[in-house]
C-alpha positions as CSV (number, residue, x, y, z in Angstrom):
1,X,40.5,81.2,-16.4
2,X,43.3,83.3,-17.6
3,X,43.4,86.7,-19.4
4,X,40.3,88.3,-17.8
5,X,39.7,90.7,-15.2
6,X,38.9,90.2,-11.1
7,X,37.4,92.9,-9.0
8,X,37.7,93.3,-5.8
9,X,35.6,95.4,-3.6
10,X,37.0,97.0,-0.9
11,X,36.8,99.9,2.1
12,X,38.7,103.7,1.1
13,X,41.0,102.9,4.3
14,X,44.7,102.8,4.2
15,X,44.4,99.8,6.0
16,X,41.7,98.1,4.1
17,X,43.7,99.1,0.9
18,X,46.6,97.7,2.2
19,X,44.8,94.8,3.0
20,X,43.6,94.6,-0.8
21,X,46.8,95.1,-2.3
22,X,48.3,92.6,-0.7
23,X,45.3,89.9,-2.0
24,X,45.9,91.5,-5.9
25,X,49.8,90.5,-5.3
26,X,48.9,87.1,-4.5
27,X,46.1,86.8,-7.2
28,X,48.6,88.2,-9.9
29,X,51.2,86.0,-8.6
30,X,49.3,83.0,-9.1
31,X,48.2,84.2,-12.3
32,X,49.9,86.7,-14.1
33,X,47.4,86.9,-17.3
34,X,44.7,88.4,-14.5
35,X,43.6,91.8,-14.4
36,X,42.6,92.7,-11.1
37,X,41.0,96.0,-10.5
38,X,40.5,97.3,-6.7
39,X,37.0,98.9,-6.5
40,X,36.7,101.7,-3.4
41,X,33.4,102.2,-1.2
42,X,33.1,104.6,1.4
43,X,30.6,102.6,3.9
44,X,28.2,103.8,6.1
45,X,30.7,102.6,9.2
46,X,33.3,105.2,7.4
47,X,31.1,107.9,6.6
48,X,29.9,108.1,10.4
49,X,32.5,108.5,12.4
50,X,30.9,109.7,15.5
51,X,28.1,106.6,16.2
52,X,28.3,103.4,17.5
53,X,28.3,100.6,15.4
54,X,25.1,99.3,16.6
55,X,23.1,102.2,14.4
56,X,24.6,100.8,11.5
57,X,23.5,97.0,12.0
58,X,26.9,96.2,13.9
59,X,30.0,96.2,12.0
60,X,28.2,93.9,9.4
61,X,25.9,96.6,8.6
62,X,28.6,99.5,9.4
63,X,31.5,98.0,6.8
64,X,30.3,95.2,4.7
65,X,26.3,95.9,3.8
66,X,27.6,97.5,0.7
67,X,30.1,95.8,-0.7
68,X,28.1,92.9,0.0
69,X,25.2,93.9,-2.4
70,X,27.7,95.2,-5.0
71,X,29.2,91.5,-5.2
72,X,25.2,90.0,-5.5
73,X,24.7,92.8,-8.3
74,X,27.4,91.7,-10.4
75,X,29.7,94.8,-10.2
76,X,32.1,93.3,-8.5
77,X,33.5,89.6,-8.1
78,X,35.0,89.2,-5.1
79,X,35.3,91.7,-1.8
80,X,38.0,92.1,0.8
81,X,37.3,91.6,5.0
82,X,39.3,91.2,7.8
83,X,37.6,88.7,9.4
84,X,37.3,90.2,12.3
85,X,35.1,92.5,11.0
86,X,32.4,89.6,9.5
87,X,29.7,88.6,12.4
88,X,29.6,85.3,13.1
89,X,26.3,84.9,13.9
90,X,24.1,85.9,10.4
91,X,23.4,83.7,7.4
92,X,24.9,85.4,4.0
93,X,23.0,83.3,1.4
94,X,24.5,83.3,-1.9
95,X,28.0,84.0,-0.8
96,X,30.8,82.3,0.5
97,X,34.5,83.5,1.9
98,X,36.8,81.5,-1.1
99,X,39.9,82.4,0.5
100,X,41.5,83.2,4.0
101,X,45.1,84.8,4.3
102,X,48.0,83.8,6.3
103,X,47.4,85.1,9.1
104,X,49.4,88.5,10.6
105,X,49.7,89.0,13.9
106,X,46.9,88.6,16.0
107,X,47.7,90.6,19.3
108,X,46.5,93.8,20.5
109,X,49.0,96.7,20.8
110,X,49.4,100.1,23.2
111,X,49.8,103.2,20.9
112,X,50.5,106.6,23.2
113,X,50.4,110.7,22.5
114,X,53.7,112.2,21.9
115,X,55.4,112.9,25.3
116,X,54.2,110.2,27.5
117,X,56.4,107.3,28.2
118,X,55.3,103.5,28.5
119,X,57.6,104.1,31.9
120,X,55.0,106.9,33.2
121,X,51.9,105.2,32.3
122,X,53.4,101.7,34.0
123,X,53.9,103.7,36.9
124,X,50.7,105.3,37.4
125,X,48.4,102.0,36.5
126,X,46.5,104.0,34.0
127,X,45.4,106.3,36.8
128,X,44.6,110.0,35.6
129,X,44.6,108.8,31.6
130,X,42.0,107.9,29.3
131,X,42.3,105.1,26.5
132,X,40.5,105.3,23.2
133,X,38.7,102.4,21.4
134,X,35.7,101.6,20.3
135,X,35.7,98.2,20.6
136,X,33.6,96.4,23.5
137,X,35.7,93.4,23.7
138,X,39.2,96.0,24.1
139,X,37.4,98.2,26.8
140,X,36.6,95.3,28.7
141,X,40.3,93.9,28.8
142,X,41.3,97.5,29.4
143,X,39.3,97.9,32.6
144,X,40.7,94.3,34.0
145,X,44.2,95.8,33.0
146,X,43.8,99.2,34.0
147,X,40.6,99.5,36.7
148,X,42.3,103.3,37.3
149,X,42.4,104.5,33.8
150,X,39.4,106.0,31.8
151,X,38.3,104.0,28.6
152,X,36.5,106.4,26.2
153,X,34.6,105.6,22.7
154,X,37.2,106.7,20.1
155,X,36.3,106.1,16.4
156,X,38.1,106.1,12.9
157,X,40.0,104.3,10.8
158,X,43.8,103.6,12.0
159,X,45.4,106.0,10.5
160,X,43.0,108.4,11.5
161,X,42.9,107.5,15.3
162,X,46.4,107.6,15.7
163,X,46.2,111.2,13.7
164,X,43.9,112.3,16.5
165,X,45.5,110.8,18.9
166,X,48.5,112.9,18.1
167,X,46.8,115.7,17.5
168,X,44.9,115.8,20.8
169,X,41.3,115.7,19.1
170,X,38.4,115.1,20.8
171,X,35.9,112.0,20.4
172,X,32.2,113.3,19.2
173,X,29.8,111.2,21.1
174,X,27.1,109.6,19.4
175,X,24.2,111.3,22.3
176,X,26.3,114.6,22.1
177,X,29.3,116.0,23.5
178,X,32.5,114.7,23.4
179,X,35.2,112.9,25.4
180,X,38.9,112.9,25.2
181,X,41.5,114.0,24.4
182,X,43.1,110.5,24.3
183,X,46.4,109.4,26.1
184,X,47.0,106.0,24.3
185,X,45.0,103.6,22.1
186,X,45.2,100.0,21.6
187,X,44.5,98.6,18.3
188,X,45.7,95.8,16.1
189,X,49.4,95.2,15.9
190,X,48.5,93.9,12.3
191,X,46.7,96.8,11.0
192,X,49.6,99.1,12.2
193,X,52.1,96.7,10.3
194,X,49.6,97.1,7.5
195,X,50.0,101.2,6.7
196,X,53.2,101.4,8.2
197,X,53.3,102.8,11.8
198,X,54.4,99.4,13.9
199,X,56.6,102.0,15.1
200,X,54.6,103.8,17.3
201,X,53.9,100.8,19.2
202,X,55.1,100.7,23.2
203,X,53.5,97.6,24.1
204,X,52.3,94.2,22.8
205,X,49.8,93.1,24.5
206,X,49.7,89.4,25.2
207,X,47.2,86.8,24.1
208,X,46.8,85.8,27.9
209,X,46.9,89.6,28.4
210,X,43.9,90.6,25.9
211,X,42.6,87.8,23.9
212,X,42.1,89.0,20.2
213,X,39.0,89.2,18.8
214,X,37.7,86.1,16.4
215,X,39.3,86.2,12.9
216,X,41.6,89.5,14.3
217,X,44.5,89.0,11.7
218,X,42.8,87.0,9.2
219,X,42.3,88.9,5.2
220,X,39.2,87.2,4.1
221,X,38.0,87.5,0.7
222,X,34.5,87.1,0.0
223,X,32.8,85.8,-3.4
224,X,29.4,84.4,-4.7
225,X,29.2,80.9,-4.0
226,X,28.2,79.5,-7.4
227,X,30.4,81.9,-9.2
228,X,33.0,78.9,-9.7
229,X,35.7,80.7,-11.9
230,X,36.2,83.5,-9.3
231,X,36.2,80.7,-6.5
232,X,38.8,78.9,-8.5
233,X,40.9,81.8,-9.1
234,X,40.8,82.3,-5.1
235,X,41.8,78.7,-4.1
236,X,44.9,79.6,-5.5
237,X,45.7,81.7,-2.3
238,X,44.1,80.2,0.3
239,X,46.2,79.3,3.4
240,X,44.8,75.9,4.8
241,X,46.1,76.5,8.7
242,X,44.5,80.6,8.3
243,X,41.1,78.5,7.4
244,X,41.3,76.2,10.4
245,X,41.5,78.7,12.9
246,X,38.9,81.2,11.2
247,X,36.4,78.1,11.7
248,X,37.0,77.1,14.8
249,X,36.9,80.7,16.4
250,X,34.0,81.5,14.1
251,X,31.8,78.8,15.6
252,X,32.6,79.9,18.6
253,X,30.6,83.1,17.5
254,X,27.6,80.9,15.7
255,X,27.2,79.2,19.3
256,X,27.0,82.2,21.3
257,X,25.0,84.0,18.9
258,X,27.0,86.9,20.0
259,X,26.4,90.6,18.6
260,X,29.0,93.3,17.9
261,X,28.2,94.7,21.4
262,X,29.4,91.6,23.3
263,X,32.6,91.4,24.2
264,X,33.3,88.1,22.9
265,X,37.5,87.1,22.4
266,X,38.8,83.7,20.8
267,X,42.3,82.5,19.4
268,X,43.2,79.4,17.8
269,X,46.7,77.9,17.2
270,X,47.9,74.8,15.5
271,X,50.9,72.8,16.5
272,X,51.3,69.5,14.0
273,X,47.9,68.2,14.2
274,X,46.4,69.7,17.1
275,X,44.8,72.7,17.8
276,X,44.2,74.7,21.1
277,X,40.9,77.1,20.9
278,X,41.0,79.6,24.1
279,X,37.9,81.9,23.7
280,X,36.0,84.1,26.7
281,X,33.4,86.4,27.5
282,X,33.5,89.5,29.3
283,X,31.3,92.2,30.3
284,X,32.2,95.6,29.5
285,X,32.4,96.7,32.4
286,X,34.8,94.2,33.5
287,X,34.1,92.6,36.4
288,X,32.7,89.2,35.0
289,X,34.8,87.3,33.2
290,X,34.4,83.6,31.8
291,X,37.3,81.9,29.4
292,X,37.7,78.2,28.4
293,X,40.5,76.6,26.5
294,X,40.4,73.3,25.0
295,X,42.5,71.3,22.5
296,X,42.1,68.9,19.5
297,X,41.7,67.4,16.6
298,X,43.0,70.1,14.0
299,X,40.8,68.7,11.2
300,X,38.0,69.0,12.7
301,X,38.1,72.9,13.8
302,X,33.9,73.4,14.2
303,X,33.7,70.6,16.7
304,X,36.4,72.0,19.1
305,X,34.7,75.4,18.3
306,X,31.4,74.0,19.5
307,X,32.9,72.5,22.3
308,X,34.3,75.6,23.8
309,X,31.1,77.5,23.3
310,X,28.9,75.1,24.4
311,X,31.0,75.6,28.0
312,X,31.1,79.3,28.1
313,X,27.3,78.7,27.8
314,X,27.7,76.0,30.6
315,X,29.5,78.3,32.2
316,X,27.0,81.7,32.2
317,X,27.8,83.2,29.1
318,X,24.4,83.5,27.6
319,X,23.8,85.6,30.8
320,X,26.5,88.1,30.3
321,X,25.6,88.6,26.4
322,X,21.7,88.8,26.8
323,X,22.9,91.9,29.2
324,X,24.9,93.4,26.4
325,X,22.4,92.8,24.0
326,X,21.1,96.7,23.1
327,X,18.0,97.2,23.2
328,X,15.7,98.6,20.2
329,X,15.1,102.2,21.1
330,X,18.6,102.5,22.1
331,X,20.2,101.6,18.7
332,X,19.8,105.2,17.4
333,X,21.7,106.8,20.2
């Protein structure tokens, strides 16, 4: 198993790069006779920075189609996600995630333009500014956290967001038009870490603040499931307590059936041998909101999974989601 070459398939991001570097280091750490070659897709979710995810299949579709059917083909062996990126509720036959990372930071963050203070937008509540993200789960948090502020679809890679951010760009909107300039973002504290610019951070959010999104934090790698030398190689660097969260969250996902419109939040932490799951549902608009926590055995991370999803159901969570769920002649727009 030593000598040979690895490649790993990954996003043209500075984050996802990052991200991919920081699996090689490992890999070649573990075994320092491996080549490993980082292979650079530009996907659909990249080239089109203007739509919603939902006209690319979701973020599944948006970020990991291709990379996906460059592993099945052969050209690649392994491929890099962050989990939180990977939906939870499809079937990927024929591949399997070898390894998970230990986990970064999983928190949200509040990123602002040049000139305004965390002190003046404290003050005013939000009122009179507008907040960029394109994530449903963030907006929904957002308008809980901020009811006076206005939450806007903002696209782009991290780097890039904060770029525009700075820059005072405006958002192109997937029907036409365009929103913006943004005031602040809030993105992951971890992918901020990754490319360098934890800096321009003002705020952590909490997790009782704004519960992360399933997996947010987690480096996945991704390999075919009977390819058994490349599934060796990536045992090396799995991290057992990174796994045991990633299930438990992840089932939360599977029991929901949620999509990548549904504002869907779940965080997992170990102490010795338990584990406390806290997941919830939200609708975007913010004015429903449904969250259960529950703790135990932390070897058995799918059953406390189920458990917690099986009460947001209980609990009128298939209601909110079916609402979110986008209907077909809308997926273009």
């Amino acid at each position: 198993m030593s000598g040979q070459t690895l490649k790993i398939g990954t996003r043209k991001s500075a984050m996802a790069l990052a991200q991919t570097e920081a699996i090689a280091r490992l890999l070649r750490a573990a075994d320092p006779a491996l080549e490993v070659e980082i292979v650079k897709f530009e996907t659909r979710g990249d080239q089109d920075q203007t739509s919603k995810l939902l006209r690319h299949g979701g973020k599944g579709g948006a970020f990991v189609a291709e990379i996906r059917e460059a592993m099945r083909g052969g050209e690649l062996q392994a491929a890099m996600h962050s989990l939180k990126d990977v939906p939870g509720n499809e079937e990927t036959p024929g591949l399997i995630i070898a390894a998970t990372l230990p986990r970064d930071p999983a928190n949200d963050a509040l990123v602002l333009r040049p000139g305004l203070s965390l002190e003046d937008f404290r003050a005013s509540t939000g009122k009179g500014f507008k907040i960029g993200t394109n994530a449903v789960r963030r907006a929904a948090y957002l308008r809980r956290l901020f009811p006076e502020a206005t939450v806007i679809h903002f696209r782009g890679a991290a780097d890039t967001r904060v770029a525009k951010l700075d820059r005072g760009d405006k958002q192109r909107l997937p029907g036409g038009g365009e929103v913006g300039p943004a005031d602040a973002l809030v993105m992951a504290r971890s992918g901020l870490e990754r490319i360098g610019m934890a800096s321009r951070i003002v705020h952590d959010f909490s997790v009782r603040e704004m519960l992360p999104a399933v997996g947010q934090g987690i480096v996945a790698v991704e390999c075919v499931e009977k390819d058994w030398v490349t599934r060796g190689r990536l045992a090396k660097i799995e991290d057992a307590s990174s796994r045991l969260c990633a299930e438990a969250e992840r089932e939360v996902l599977w029991v929901l059936n949620g999509h990548c419109n549904s504002p869907i939040a779940g965080h997992a932490t170990l102490v010795g041998r338990e584990m406390t799951l806290t997941a919830a549902v939200l609708d975007e608009a913010g004015d429903r909101f449904i969250e259960v926590s529950r703790q135990g055995a932390a070897d058995r991370p799918r059953e406390l999974g189920r458990a917690v999803g099986l009460d947001l159901l209980h609990k009128g969570a298939a209601e909110i989601i079916a609402r979110t769920r986008p209907q077909e002649d809308s997926l273009l727009s």
